[in-house]
PDB file with one MODEL, atoms N, CA, C and O in Angstrom:
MODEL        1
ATOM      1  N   UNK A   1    -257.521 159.851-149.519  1.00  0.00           N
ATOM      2  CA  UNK A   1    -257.861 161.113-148.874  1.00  0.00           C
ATOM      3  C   UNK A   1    -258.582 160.821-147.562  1.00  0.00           C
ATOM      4  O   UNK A   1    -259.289 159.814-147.582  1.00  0.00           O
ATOM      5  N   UNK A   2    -258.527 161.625-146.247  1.00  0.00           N
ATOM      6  CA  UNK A   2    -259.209 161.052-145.293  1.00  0.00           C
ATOM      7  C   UNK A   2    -260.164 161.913-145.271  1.00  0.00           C
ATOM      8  O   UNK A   2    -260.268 162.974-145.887  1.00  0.00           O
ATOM      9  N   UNK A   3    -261.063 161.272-144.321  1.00  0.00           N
ATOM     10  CA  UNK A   3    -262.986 161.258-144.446  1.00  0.00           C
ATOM     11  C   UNK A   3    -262.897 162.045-143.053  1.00  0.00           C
ATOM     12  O   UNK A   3    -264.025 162.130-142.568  1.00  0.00           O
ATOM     13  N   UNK A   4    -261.776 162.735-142.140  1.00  0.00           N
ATOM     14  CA  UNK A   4    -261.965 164.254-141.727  1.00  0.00           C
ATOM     15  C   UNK A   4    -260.682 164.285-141.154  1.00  0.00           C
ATOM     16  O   UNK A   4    -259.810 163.427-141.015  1.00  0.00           O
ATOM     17  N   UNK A   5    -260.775 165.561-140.832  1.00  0.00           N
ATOM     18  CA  UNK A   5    -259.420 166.167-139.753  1.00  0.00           C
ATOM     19  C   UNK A   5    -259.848 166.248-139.184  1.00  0.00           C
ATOM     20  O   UNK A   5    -261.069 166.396-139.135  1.00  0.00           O
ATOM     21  N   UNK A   6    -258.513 166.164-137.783  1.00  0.00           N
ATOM     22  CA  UNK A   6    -258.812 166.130-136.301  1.00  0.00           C
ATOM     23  C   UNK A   6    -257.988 167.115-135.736  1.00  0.00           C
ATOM     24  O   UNK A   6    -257.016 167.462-136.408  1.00  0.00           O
ATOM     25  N   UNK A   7    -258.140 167.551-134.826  1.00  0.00           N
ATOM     26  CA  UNK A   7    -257.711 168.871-134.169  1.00  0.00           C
ATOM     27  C   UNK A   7    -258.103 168.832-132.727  1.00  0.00           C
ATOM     28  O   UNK A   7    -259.283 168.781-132.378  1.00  0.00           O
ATOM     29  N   UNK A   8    -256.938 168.860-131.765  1.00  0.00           N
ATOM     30  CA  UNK A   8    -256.607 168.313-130.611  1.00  0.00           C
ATOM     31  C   UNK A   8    -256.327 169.726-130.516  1.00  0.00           C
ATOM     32  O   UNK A   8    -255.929 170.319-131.519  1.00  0.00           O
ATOM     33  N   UNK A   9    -256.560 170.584-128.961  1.00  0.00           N
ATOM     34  CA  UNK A   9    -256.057 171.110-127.976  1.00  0.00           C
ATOM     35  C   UNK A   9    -255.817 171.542-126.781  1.00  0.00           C
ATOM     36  O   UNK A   9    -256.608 172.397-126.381  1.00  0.00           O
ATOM     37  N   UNK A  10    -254.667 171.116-125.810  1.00  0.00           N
ATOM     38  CA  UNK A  10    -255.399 170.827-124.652  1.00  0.00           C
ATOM     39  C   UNK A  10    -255.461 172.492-124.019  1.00  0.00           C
ATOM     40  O   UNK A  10    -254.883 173.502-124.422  1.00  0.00           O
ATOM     41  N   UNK A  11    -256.304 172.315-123.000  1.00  0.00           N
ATOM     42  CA  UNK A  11    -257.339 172.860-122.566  1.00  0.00           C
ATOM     43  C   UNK A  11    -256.245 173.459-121.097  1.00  0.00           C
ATOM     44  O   UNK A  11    -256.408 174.626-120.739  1.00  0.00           O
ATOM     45  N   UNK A  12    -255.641 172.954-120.670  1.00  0.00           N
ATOM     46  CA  UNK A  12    -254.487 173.863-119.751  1.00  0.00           C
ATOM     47  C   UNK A  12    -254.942 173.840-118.225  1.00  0.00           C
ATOM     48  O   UNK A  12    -254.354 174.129-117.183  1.00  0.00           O
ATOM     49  N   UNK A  13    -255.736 173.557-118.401  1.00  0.00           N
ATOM     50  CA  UNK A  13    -256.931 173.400-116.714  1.00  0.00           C
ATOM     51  C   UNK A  13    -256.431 172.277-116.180  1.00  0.00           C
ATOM     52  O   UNK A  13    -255.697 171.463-116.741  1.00  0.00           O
ATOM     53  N   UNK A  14    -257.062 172.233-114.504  1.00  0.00           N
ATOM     54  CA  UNK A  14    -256.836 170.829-113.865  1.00  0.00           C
ATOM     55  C   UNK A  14    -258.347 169.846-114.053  1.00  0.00           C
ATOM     56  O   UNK A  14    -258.602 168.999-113.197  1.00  0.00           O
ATOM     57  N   UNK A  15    -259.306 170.067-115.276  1.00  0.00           N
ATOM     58  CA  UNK A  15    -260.080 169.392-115.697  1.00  0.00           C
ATOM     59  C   UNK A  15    -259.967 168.113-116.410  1.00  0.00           C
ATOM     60  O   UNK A  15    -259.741 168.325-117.601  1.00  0.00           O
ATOM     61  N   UNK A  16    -260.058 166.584-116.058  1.00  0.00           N
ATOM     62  CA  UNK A  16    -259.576 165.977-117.020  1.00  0.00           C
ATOM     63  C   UNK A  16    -260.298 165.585-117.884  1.00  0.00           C
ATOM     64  O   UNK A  16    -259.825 164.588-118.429  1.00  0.00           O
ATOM     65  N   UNK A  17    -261.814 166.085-118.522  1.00  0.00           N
ATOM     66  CA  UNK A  17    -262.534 165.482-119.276  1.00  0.00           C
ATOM     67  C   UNK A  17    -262.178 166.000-120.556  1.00  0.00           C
ATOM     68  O   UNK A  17    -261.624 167.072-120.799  1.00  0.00           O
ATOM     69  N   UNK A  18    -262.557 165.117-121.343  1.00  0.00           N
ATOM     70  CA  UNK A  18    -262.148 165.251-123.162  1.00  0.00           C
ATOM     71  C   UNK A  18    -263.471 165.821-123.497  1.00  0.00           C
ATOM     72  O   UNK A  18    -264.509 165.390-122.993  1.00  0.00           O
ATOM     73  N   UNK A  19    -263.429 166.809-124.364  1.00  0.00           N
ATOM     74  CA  UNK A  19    -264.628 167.371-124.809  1.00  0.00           C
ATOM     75  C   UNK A  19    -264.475 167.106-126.448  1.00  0.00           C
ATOM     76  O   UNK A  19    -263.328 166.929-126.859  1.00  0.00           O
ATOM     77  N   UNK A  20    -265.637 167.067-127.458  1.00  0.00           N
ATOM     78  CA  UNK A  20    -265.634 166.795-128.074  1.00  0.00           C
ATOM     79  C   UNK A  20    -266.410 167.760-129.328  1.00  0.00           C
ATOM     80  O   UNK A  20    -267.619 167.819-129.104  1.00  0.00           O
ATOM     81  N   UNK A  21    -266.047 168.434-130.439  1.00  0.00           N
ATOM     82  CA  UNK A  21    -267.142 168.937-131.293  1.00  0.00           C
ATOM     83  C   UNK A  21    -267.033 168.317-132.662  1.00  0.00           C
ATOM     84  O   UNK A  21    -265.989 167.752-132.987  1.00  0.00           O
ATOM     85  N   UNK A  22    -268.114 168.401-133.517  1.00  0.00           N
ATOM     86  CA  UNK A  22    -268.049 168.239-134.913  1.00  0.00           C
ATOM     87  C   UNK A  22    -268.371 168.742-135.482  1.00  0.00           C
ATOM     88  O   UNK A  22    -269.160 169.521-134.947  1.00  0.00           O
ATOM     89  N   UNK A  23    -268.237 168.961-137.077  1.00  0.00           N
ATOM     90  CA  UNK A  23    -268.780 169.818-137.789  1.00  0.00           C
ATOM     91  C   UNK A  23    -268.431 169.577-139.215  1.00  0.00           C
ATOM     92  O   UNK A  23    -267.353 169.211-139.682  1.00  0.00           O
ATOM     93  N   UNK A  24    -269.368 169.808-139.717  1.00  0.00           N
ATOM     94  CA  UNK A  24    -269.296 169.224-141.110  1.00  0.00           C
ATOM     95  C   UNK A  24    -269.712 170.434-141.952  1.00  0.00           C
ATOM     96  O   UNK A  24    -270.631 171.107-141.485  1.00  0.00           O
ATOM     97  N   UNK A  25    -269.167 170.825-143.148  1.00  0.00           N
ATOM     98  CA  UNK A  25    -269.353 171.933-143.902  1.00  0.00           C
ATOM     99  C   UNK A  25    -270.599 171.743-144.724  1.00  0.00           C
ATOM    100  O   UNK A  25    -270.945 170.561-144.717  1.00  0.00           O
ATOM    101  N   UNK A  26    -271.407 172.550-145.450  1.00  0.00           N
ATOM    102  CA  UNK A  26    -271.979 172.732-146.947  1.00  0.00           C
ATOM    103  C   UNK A  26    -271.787 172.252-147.468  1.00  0.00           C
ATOM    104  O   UNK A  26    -272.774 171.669-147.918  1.00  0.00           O
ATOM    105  N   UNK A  27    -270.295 171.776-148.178  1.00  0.00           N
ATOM    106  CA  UNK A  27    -269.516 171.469-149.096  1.00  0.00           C
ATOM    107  C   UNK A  27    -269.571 170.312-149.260  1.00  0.00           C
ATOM    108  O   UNK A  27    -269.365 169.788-150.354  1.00  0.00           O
ATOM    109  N   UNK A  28    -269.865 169.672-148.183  1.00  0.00           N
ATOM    110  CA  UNK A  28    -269.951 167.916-148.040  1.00  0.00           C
ATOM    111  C   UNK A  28    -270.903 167.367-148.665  1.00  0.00           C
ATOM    112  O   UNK A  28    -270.696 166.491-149.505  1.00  0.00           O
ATOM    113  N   UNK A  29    -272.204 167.839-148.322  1.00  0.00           N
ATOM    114  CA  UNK A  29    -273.509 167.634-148.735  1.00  0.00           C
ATOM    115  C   UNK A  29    -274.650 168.034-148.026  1.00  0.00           C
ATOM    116  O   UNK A  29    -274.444 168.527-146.917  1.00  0.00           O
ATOM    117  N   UNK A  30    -275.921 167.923-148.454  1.00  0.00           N
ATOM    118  CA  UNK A  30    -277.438 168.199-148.305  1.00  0.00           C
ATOM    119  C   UNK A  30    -277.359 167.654-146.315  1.00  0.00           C
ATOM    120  O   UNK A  30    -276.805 166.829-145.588  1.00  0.00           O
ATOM    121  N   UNK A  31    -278.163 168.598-146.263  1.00  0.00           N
ATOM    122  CA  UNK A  31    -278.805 168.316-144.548  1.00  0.00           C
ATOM    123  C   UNK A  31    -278.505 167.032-144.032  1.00  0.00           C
ATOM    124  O   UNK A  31    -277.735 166.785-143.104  1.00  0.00           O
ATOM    125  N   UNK A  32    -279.229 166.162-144.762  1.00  0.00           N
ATOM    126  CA  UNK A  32    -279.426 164.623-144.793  1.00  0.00           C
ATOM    127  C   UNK A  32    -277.747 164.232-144.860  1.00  0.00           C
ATOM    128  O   UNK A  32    -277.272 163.895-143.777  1.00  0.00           O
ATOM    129  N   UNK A  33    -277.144 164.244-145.620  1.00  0.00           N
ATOM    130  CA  UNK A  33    -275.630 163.647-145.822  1.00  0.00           C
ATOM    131  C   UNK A  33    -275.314 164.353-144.440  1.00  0.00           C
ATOM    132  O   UNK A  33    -275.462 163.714-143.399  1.00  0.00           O
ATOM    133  N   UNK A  34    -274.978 165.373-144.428  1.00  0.00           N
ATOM    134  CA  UNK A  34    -274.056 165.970-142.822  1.00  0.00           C
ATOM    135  C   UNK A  34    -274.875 165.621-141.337  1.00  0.00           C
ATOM    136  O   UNK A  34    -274.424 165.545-140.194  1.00  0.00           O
ATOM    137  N   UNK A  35    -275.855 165.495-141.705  1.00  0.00           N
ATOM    138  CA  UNK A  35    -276.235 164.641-140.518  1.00  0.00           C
ATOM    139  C   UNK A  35    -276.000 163.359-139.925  1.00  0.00           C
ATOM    140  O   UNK A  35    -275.658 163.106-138.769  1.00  0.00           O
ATOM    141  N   UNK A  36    -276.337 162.241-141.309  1.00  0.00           N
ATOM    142  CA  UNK A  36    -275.539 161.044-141.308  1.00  0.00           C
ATOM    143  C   UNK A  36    -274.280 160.643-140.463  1.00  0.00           C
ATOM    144  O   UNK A  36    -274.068 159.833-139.560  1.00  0.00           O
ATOM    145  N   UNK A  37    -273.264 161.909-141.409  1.00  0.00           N
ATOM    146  CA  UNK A  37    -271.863 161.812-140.954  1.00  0.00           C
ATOM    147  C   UNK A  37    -271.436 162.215-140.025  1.00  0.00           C
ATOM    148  O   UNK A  37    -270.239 161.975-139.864  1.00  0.00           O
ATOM    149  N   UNK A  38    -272.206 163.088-138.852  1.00  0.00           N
ATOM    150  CA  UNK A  38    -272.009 163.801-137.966  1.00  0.00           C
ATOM    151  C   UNK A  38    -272.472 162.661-136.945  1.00  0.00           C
ATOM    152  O   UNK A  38    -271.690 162.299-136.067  1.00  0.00           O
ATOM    153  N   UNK A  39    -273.673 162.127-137.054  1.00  0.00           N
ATOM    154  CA  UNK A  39    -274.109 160.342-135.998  1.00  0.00           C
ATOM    155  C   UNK A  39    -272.995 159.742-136.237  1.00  0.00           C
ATOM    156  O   UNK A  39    -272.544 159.148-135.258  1.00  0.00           O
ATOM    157  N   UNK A  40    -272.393 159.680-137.172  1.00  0.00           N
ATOM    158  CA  UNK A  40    -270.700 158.093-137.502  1.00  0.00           C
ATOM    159  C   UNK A  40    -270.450 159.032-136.623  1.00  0.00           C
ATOM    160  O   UNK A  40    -270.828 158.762-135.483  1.00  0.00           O
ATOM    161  N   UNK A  41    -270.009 159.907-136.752  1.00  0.00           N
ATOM    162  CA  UNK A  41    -269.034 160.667-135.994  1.00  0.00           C
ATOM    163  C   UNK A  41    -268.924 160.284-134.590  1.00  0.00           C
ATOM    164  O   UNK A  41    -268.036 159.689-133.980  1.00  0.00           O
ATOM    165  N   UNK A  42    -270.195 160.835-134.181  1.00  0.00           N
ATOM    166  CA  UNK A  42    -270.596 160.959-132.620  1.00  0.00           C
ATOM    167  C   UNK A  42    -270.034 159.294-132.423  1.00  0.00           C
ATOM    168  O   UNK A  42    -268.923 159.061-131.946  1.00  0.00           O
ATOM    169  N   UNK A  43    -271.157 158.003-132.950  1.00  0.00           N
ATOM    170  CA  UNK A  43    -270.696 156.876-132.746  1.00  0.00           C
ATOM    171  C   UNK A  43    -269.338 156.464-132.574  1.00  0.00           C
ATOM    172  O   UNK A  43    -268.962 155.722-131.667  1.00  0.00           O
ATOM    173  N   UNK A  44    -268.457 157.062-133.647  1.00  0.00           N
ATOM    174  CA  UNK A  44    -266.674 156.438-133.110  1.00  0.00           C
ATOM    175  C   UNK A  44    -266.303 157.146-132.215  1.00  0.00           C
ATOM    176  O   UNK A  44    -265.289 156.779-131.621  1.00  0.00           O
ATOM    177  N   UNK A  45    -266.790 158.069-131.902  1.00  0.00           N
ATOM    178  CA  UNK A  45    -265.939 159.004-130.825  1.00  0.00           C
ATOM    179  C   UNK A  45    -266.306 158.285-129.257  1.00  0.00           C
ATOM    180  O   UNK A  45    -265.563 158.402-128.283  1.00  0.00           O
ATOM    181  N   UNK A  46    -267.497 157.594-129.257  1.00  0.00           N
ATOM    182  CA  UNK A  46    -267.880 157.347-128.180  1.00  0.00           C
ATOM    183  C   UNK A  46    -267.064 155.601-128.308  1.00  0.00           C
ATOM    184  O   UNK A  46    -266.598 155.202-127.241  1.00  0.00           O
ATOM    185  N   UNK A  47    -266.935 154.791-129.348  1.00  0.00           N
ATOM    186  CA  UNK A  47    -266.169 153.954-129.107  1.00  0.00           C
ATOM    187  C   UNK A  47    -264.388 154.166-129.008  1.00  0.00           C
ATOM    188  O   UNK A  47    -263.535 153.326-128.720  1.00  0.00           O
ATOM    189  N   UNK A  48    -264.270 155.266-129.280  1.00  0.00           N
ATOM    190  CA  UNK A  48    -262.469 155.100-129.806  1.00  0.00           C
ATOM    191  C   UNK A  48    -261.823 156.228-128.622  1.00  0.00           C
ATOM    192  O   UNK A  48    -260.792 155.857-128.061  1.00  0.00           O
ATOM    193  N   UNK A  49    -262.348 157.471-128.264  1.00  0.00           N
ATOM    194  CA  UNK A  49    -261.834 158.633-127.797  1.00  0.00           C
ATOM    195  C   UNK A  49    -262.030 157.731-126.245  1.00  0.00           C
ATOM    196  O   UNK A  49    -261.013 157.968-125.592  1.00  0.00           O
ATOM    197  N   UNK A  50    -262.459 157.305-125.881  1.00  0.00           N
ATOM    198  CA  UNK A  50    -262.292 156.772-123.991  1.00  0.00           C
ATOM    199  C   UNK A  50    -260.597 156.150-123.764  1.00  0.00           C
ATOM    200  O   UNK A  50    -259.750 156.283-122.881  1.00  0.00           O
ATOM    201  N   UNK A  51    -260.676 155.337-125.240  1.00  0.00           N
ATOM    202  CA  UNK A  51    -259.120 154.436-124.551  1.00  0.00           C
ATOM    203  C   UNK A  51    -258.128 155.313-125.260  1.00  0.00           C
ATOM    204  O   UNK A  51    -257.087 155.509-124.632  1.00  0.00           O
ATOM    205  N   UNK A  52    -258.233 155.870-126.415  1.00  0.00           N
ATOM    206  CA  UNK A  52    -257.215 156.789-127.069  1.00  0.00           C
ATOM    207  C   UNK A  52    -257.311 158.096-126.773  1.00  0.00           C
ATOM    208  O   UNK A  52    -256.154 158.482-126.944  1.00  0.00           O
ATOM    209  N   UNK A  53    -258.094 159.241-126.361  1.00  0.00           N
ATOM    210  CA  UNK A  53    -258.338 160.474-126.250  1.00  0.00           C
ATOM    211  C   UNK A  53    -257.030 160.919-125.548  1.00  0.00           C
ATOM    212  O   UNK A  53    -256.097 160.271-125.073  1.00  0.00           O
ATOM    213  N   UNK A  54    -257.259 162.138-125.636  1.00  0.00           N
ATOM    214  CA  UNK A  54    -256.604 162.754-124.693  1.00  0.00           C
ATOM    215  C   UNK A  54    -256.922 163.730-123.422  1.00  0.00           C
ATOM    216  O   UNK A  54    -257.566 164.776-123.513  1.00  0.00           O
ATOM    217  N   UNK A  55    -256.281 163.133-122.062  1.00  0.00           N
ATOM    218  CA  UNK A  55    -257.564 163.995-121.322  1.00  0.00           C
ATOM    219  C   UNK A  55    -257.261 165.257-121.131  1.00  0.00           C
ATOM    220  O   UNK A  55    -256.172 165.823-121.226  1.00  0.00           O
ATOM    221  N   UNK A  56    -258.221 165.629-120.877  1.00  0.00           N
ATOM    222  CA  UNK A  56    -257.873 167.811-120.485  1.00  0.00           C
ATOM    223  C   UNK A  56    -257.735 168.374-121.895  1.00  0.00           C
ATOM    224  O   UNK A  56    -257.186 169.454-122.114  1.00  0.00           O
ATOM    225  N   UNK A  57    -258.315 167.512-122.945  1.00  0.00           N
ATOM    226  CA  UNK A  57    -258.316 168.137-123.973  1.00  0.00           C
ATOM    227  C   UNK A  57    -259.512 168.488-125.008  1.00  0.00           C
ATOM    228  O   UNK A  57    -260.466 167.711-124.948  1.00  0.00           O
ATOM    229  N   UNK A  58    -259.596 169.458-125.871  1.00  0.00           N
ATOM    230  CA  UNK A  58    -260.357 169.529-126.622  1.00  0.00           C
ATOM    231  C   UNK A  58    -260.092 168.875-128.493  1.00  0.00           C
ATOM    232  O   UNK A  58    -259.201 169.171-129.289  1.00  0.00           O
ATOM    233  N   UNK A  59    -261.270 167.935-128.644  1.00  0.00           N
ATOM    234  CA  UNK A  59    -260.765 167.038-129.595  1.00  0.00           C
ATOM    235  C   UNK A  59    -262.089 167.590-130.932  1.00  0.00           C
ATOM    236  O   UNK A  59    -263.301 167.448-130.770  1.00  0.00           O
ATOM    237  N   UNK A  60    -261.529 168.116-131.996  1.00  0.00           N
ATOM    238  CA  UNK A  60    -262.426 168.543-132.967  1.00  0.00           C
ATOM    239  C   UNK A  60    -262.591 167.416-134.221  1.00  0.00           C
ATOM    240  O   UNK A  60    -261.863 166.564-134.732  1.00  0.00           O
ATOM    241  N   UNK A  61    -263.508 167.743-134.351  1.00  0.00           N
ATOM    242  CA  UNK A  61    -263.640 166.285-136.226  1.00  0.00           C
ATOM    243  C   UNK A  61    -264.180 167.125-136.875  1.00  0.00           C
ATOM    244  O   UNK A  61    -265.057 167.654-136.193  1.00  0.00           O
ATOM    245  N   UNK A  62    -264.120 167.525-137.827  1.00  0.00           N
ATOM    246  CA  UNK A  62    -264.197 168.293-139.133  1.00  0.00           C
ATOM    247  C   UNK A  62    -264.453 167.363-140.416  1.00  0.00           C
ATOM    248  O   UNK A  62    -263.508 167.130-141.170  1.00  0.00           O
ATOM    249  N   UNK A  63    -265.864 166.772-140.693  1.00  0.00           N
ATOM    250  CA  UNK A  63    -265.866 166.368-141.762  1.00  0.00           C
ATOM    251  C   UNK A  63    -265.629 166.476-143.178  1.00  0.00           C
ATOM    252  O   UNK A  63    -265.821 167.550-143.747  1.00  0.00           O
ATOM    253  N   UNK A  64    -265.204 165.396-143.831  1.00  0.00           N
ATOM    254  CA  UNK A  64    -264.545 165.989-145.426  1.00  0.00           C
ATOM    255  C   UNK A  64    -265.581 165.256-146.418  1.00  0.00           C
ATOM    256  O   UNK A  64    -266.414 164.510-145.902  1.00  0.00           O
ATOM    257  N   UNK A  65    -265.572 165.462-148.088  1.00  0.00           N
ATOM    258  CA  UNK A  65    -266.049 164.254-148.769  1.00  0.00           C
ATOM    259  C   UNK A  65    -265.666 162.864-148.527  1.00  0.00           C
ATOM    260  O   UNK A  65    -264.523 162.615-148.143  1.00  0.00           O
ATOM    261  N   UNK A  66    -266.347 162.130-148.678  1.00  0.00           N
ATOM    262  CA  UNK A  66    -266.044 160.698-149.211  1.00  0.00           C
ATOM    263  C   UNK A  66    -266.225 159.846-147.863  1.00  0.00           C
ATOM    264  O   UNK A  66    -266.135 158.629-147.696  1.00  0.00           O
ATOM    265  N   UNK A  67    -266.524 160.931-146.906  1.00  0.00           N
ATOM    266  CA  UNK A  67    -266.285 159.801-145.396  1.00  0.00           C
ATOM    267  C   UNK A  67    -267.724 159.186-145.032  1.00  0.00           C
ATOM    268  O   UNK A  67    -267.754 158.170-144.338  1.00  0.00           O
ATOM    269  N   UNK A  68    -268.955 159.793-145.498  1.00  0.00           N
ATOM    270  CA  UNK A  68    -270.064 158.974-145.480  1.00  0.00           C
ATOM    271  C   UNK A  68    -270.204 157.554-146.026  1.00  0.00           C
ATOM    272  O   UNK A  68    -271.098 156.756-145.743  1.00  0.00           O
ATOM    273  N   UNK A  69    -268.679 157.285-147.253  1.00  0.00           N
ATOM    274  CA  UNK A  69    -269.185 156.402-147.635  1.00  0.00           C
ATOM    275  C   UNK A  69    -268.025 155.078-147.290  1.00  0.00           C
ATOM    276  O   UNK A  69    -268.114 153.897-147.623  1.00  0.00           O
ATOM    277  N   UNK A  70    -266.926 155.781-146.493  1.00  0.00           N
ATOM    278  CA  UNK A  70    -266.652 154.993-145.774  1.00  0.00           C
ATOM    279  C   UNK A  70    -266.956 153.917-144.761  1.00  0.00           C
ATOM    280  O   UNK A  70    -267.700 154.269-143.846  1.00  0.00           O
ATOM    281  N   UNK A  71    -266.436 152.429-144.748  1.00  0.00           N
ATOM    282  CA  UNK A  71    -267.075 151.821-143.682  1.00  0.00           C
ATOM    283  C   UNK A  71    -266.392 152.215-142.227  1.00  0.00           C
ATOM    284  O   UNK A  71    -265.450 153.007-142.217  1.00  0.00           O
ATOM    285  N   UNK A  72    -266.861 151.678-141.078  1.00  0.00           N
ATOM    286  CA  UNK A  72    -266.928 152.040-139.943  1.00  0.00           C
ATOM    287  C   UNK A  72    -265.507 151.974-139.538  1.00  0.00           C
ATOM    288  O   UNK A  72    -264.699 152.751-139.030  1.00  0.00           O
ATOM    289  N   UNK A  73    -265.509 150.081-140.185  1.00  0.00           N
ATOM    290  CA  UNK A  73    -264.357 149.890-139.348  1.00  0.00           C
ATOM    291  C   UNK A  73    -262.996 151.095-140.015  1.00  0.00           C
ATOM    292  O   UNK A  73    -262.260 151.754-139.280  1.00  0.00           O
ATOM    293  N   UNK A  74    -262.969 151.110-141.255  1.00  0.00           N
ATOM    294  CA  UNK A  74    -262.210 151.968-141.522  1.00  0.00           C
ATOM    295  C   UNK A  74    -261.624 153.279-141.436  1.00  0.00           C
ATOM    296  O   UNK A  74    -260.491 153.712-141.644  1.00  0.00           O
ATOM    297  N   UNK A  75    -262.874 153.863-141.016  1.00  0.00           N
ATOM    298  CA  UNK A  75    -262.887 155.299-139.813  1.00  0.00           C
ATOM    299  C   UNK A  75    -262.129 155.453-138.665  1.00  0.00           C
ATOM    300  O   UNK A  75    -261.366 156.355-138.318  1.00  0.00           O
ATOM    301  N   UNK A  76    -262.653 153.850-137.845  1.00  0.00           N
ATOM    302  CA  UNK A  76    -262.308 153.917-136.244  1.00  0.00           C
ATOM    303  C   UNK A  76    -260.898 153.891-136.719  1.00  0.00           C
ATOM    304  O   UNK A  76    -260.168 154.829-136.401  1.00  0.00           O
ATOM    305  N   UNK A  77    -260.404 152.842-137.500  1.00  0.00           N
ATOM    306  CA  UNK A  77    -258.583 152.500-137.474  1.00  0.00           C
ATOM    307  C   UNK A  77    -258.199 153.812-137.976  1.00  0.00           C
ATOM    308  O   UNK A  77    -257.025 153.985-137.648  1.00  0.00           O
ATOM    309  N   UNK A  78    -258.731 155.016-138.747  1.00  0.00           N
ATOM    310  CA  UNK A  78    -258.367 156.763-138.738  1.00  0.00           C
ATOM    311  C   UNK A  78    -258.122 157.631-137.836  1.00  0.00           C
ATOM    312  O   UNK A  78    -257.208 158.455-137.787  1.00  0.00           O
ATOM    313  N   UNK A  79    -259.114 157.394-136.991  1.00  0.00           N
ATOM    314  CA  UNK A  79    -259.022 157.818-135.766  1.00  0.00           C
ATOM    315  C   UNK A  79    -258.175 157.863-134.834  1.00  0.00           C
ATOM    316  O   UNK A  79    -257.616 158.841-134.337  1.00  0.00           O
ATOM    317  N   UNK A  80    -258.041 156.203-134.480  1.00  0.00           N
ATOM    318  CA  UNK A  80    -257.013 155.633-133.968  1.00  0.00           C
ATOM    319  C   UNK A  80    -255.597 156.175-134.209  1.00  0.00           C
ATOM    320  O   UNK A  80    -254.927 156.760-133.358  1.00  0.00           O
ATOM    321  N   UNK A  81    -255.137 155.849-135.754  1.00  0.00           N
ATOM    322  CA  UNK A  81    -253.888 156.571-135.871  1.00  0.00           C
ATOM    323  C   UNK A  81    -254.158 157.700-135.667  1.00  0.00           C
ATOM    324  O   UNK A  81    -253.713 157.798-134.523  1.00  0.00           O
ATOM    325  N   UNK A  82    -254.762 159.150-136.020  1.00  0.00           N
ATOM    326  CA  UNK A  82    -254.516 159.960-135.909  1.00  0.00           C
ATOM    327  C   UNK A  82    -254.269 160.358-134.290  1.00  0.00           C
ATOM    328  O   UNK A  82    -253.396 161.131-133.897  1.00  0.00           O
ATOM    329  N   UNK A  83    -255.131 159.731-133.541  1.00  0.00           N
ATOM    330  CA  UNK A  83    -254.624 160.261-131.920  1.00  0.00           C
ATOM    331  C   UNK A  83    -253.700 159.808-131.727  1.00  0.00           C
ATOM    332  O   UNK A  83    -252.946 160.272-130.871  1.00  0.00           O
ATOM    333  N   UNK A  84    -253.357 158.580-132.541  1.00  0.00           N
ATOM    334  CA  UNK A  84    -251.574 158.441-131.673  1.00  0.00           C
ATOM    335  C   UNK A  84    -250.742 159.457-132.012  1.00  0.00           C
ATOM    336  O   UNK A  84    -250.141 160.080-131.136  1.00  0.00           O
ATOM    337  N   UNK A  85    -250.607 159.748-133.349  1.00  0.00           N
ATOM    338  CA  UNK A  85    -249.833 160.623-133.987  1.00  0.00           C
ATOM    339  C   UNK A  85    -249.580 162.057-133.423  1.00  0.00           C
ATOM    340  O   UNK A  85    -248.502 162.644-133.336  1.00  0.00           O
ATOM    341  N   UNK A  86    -251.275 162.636-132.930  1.00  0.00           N
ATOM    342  CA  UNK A  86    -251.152 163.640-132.280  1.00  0.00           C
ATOM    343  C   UNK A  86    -250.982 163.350-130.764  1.00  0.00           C
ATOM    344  O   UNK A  86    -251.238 164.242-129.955  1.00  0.00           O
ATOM    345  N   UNK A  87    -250.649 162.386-130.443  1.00  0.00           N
ATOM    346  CA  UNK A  87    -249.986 162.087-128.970  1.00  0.00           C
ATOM    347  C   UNK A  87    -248.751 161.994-128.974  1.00  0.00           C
ATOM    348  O   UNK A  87    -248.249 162.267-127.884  1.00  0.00           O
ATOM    349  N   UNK A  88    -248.114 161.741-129.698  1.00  0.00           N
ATOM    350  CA  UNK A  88    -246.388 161.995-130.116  1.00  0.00           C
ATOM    351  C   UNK A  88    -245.970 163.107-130.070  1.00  0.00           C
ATOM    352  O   UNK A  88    -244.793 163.336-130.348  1.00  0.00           O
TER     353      UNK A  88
ENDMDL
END
């Protein structure tokens, strides 16, 4: 199961910066847990979204269970595929 969805849309402007939000539900866990996962978050986005992003676009992460307890590297290579996929 993956540890979030991503949701790409571009933005239609002659702006080329990638903007970025997150958000993690209730459902996930206590203050403390969605906070956690919301810093991973921020952290891969700032390593992975520069060379993979897409520009002029708006790029969402939506946290799920189980992704706090994922390791890092295993996130970033999620990521990764998923922007290619939604670059196709």
């Amino acid at each position: 199961m993956p540890s979030f969805v991503l949701l790409v849309r571009a933005r239609g402007d002659a702006d080329p910066a990638m903007r970025i939000g997150i958000t993690v539900s209730k459902k996930v866990g206590n203050a403390v847990v969605r906070n956690r996962m919301k810093r991973r978050f921020r952290a891969l986005v700032r390593e992975v979204l520069p060379e993979a992003g897409i520009p002029g676009a708006d790029h969402v992460l939506i946290g799920r269970n189980g992704g706090i307890e994922r390791p890092f590297d295993d996130l970033k290579a999620e990521l990764a595929k998923a922007l290619v996929k939604v670059k196709r």
